[in-house]
MIDOTOR-655165 format. One record per atom (N, C-alpha, C): x, y, z. Coordinates in steps of 0.001 Angstrom, whole numbers, padded with zeros to 6 digits, always signed. Example, Ala and Ser with C-alpha at 12.3 -4.5 7.8 and 13.67 -1.06 7.14 Angstrom:
MIDOTOR-655165
+013190-005690+007800;+012300-004500+007800;+013200-003300+007800;+012850-002250+007080;+013670-001060+007140;+012900+000030+007870;
This chain:
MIDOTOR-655165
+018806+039957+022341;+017855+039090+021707;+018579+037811+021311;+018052+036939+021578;+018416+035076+021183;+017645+035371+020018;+018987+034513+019408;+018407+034008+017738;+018727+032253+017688;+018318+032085+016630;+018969+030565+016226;+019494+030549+014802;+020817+030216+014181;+021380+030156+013381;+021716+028815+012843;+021041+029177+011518;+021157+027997+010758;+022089+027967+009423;+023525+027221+009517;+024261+026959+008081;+023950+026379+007245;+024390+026895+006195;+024077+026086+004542;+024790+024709+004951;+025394+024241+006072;+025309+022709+005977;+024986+021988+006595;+023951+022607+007495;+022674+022336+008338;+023485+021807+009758;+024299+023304+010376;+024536+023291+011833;+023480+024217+012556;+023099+024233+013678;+022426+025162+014330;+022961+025370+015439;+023253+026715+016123;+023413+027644+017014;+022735+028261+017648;+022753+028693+018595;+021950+029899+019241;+022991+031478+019359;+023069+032426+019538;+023240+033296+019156;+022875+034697+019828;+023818+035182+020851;+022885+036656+021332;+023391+038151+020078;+022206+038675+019729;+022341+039432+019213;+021942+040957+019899;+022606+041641+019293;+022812+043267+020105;+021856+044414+019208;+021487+045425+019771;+020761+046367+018857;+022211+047610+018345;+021428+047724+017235;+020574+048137+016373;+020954+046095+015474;+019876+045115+015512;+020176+044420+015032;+020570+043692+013454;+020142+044886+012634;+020462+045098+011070;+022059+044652+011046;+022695+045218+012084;+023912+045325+012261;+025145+043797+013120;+024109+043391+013664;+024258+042389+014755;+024290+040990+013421;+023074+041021+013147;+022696+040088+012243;+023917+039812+010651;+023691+041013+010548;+024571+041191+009349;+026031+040644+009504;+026315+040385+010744;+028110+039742+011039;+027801+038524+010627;+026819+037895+011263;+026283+036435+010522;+025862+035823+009649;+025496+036661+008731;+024621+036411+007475;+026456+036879+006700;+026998+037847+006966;+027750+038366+005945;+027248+039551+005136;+026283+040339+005656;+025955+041057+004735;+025126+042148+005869;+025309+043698+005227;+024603+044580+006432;+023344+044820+005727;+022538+043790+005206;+021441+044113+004410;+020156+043163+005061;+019191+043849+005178;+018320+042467+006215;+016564+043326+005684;+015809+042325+005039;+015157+042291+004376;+013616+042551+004536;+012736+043539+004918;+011697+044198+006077;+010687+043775+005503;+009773+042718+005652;+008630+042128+004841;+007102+042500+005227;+005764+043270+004599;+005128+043543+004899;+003766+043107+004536;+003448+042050+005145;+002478+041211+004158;+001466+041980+004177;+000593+041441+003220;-000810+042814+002630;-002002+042008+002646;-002263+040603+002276;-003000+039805+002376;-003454+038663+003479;-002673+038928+004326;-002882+038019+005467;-003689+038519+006532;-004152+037604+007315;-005063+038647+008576;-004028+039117+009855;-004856+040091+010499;-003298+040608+011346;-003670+039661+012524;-002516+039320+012975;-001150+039954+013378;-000134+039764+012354;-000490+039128+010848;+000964+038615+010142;+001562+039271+009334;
């Protein structure tokens, strides 16, 4: 999966990331924690 990565001093990258991507992601962010959001009020698909 292509991502795009953005630094706190506003560089951008592109980025292939690997599965299980919690894990992939987490080398980049710095952290193996990645945040699963489930909106309740929106119409679907969101």
């Amino acid at each position: 999966m292509l991502g795009l990565v953005i630094t706190t001093d506003g560089k951008m990258y592109k980025k292939e990331f690997t599965r299980p991507l919690y894990r992939s992601i987490g080398e980049v962010t710095g952290g193996e924690y990645m945040e699963h959001v489930c909106p309740v009020l929106l119409p679907s698909p969101f």
